[in-house]
FIKOLZA-1660 file (N, C-alpha, C; in steps of 0.1 Angstrom, whole numbers, plus 5000, padded with zeros to 4 digits):
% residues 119
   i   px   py   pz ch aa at
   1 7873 5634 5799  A  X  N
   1 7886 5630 5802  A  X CA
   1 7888 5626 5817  A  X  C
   2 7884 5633 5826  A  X  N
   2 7883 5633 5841  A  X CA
   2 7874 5621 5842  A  X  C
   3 7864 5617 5836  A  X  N
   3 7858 5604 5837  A  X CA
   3 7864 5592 5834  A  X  C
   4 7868 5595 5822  A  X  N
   4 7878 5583 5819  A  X CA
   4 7890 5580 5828  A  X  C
   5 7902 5592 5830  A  X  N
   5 7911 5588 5846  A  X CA
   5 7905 5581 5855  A  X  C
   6 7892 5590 5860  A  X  N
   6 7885 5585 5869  A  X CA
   6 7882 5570 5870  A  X  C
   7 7878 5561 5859  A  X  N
   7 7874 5551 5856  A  X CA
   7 7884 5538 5857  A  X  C
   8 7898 5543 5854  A  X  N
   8 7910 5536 5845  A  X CA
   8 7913 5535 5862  A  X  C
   9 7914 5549 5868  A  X  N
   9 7918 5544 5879  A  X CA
   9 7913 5532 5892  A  X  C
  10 7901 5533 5892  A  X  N
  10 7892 5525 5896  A  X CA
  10 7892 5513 5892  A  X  C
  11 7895 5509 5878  A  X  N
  11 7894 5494 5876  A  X CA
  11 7912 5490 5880  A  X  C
  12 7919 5498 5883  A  X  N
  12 7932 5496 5887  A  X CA
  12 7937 5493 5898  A  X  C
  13 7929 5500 5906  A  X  N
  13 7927 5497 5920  A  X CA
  13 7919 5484 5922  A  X  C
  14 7909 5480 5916  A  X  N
  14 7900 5467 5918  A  X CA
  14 7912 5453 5912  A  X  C
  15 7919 5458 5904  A  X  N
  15 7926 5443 5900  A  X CA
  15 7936 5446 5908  A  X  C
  16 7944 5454 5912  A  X  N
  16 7955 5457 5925  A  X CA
  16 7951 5447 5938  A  X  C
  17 7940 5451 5939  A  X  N
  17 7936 5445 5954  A  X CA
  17 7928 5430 5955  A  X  C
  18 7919 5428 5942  A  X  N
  18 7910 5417 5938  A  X CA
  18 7930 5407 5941  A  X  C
  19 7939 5409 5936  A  X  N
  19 7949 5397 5934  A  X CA
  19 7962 5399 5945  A  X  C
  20 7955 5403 5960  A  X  N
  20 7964 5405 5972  A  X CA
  20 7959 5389 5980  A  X  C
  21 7952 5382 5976  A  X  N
  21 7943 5371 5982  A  X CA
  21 7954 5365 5983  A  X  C
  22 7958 5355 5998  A  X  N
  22 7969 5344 5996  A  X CA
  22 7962 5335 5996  A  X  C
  23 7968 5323 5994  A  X  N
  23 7962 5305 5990  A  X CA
  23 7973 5300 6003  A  X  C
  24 7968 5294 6011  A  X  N
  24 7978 5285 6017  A  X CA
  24 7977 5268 6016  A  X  C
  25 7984 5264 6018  A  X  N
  25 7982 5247 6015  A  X CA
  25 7984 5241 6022  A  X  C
  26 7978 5235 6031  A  X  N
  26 7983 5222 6043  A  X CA
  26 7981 5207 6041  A  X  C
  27 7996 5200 6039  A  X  N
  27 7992 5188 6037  A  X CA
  27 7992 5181 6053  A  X  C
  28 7984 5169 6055  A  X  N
  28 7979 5163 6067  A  X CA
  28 7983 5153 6064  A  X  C
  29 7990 5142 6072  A  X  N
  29 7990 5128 6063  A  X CA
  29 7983 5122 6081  A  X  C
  30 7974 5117 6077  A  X  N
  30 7967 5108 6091  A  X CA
  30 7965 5094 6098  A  X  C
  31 7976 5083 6085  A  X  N
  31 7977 5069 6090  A  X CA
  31 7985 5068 6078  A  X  C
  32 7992 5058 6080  A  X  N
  32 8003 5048 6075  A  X CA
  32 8004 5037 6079  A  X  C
  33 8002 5024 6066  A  X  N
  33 8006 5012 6073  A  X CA
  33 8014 5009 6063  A  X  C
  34 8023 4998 6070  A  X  N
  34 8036 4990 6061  A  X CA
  34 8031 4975 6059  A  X  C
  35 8034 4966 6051  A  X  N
  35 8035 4955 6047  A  X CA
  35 8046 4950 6050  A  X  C
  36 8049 4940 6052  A  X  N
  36 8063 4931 6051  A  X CA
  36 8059 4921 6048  A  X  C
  37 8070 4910 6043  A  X  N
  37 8065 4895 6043  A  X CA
  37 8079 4885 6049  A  X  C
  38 8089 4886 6058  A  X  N
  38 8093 4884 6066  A  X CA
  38 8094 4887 6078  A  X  C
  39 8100 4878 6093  A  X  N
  39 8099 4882 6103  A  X CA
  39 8115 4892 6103  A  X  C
  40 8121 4889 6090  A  X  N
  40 8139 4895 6090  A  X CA
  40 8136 4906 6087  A  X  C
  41 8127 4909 6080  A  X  N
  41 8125 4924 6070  A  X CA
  41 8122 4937 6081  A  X  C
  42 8119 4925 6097  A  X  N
  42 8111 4934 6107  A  X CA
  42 8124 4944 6113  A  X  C
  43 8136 4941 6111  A  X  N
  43 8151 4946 6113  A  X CA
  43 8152 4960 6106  A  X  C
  44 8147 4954 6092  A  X  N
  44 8150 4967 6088  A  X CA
  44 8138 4978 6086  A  X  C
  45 8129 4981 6094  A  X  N
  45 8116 4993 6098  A  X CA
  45 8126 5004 6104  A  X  C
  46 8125 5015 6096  A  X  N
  46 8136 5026 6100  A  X CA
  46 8122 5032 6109  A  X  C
  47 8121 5031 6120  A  X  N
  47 8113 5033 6131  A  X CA
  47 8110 5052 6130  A  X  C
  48 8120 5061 6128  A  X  N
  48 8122 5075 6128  A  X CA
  48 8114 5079 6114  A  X  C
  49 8112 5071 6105  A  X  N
  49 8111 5074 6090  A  X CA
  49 8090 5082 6097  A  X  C
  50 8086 5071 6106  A  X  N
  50 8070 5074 6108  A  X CA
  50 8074 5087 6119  A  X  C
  51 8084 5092 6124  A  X  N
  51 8079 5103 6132  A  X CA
  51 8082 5119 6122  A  X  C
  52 8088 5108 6106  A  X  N
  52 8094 5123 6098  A  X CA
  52 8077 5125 6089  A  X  C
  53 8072 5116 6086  A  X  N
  53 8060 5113 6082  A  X CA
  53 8045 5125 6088  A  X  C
  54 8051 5122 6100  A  X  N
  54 8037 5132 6107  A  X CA
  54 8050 5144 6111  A  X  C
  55 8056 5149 6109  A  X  N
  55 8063 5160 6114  A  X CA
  55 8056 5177 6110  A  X  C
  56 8047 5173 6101  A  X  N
  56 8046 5187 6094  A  X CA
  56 8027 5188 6098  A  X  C
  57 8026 5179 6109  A  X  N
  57 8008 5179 6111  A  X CA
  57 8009 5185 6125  A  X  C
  58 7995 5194 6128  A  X  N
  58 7993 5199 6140  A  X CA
  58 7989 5192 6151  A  X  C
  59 7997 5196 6164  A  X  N
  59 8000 5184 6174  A  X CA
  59 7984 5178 6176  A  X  C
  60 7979 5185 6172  A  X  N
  60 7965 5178 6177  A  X CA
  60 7955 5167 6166  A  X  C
  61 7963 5166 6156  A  X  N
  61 7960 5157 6149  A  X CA
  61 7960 5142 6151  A  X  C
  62 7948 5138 6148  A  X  N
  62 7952 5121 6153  A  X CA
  62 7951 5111 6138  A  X  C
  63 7964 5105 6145  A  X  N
  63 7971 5097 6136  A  X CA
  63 7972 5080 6138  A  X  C
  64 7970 5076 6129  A  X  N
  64 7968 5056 6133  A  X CA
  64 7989 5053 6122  A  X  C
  65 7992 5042 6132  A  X  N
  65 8005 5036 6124  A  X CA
  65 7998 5025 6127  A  X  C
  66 8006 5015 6116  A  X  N
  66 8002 4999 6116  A  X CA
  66 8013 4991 6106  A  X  C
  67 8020 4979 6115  A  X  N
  67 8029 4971 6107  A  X CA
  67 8023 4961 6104  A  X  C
  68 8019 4954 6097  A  X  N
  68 8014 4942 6093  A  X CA
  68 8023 4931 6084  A  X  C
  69 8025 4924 6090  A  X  N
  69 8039 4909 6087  A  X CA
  69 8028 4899 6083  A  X  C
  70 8033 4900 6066  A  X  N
  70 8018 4885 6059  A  X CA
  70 8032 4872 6059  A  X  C
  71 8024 4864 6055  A  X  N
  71 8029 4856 6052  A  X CA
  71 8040 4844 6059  A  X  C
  72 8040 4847 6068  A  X  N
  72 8057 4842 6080  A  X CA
  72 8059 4825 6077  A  X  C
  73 8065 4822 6071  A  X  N
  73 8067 4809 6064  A  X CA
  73 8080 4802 6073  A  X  C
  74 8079 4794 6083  A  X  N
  74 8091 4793 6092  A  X CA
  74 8086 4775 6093  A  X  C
  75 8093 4772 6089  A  X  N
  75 8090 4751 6094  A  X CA
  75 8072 4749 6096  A  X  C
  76 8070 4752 6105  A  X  N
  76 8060 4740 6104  A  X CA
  76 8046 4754 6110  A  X  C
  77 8050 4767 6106  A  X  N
  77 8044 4778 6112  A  X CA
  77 8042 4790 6099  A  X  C
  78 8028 4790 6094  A  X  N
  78 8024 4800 6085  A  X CA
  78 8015 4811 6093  A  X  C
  79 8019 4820 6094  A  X  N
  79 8007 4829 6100  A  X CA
  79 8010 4845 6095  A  X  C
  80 8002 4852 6101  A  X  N
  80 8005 4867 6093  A  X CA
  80 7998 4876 6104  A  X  C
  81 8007 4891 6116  A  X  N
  81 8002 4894 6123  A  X CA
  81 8004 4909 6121  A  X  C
  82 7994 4918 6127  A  X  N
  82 7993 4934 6126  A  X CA
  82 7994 4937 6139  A  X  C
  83 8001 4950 6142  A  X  N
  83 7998 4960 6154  A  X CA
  83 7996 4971 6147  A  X  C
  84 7990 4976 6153  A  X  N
  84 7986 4992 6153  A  X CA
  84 7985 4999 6164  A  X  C
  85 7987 5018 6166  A  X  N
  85 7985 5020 6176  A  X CA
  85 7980 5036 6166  A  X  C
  86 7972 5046 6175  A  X  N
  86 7963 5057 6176  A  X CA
  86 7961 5066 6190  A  X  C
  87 7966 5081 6182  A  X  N
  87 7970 5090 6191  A  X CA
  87 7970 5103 6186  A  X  C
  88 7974 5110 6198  A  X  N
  88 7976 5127 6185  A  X CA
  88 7988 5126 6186  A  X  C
  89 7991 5136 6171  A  X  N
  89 8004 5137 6167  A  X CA
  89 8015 5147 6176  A  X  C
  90 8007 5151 6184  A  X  N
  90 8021 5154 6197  A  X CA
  90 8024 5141 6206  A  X  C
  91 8018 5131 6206  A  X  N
  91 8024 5122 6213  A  X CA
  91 8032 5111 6203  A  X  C
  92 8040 5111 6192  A  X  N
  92 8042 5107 6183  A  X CA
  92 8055 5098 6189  A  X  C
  93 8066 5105 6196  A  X  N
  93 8073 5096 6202  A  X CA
  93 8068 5081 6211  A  X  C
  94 8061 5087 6216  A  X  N
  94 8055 5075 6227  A  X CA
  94 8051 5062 6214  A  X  C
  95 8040 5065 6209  A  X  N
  95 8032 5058 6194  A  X CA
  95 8043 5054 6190  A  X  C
  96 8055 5058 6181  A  X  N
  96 8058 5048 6178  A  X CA
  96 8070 5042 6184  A  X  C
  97 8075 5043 6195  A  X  N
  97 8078 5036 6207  A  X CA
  97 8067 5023 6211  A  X  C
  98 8057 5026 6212  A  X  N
  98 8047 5014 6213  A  X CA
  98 8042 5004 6201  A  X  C
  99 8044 5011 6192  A  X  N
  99 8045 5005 6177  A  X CA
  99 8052 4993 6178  A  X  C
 100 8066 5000 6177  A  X  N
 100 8079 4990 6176  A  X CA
 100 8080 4978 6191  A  X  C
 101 8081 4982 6204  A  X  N
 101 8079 4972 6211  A  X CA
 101 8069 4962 6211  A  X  C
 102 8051 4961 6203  A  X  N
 102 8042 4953 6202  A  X CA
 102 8051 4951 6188  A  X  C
 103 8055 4953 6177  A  X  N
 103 8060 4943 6162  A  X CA
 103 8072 4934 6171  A  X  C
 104 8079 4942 6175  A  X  N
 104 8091 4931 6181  A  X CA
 104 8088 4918 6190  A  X  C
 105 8077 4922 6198  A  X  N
 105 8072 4912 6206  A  X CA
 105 8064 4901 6199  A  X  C
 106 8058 4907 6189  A  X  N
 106 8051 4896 6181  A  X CA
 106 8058 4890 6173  A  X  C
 107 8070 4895 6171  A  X  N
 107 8083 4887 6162  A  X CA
 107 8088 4876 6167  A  X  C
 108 8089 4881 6183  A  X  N
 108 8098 4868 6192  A  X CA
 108 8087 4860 6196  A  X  C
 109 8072 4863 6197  A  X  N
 109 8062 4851 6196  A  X CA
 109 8061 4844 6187  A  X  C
 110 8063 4849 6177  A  X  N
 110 8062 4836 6160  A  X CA
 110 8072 4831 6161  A  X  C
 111 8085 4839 6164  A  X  N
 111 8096 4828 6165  A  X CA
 111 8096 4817 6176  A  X  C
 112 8090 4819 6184  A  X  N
 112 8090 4809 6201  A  X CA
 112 8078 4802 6191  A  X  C
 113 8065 4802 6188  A  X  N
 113 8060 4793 6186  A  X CA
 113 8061 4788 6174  A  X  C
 114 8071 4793 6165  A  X  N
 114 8074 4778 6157  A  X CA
 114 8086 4770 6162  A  X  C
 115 8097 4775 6174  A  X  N
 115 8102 4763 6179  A  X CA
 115 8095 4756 6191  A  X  C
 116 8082 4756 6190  A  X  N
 116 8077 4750 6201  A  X CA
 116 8071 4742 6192  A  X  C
 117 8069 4742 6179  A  X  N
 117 8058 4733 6168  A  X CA
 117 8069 4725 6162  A  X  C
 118 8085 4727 6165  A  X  N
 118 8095 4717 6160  A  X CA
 118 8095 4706 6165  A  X  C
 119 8091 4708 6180  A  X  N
 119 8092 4697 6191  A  X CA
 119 8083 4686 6191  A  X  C
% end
């Protein structure tokens, strides 16, 4: 009988403690790129949506953003252009601060050279 306690207790203790193990989960997300197919659509890039994106990654993670505009169909001007920029995710402000000033810039270049191709 003292062997059997003995025994019951032992395999009691092994499944007690065999299921104290935690599981943790870390999701990482390490690049994003957008599509558009206007130069208007470039208005509406909720710019904050890529800093909620990487918000849950460790600052030392490096992360690529990239906007890519196909298609730009404007008079006499078809072309399609990308920026990207790459960094760690503590410098996330800056990134996509650089993001957005290189798409904008490239916006107001396709718009200047298609009114330079009207003339």
């Amino acid at each position: 009988m003292k062997k059997l306690l003995f025994i019951s207790l032992l395999l009691l203790s092994s499944i007690v403690f065999s299921q104290e193990k935690k599981v943790t989960l870390e999701s990482n997300f390490e690049s994003i790129e957008i599509s558009i197919d206007s130069l208007e659509e470039i208005d509406t890039i909720k710019w904050d949506d890529f800093k909620d994106i990487f918000k849950d990654n460790k600052p030392e993670t490096t992360i690529s953003m990239k906007v890519t505009v196909k298609n730009i169909k404007k008079e006499n001007l078809v072309t399609n252009f990308s920026i990207g920029v790459n960094g760690k995710c503590d410098q996330i402000d800056s990134l996509v601060d650089q993001l957005k000033k290189g798409v904008l810039k490239m916006k107001q270049l396709a718009i200047n050279l298609n009114d330079k191709n009207k003339k």
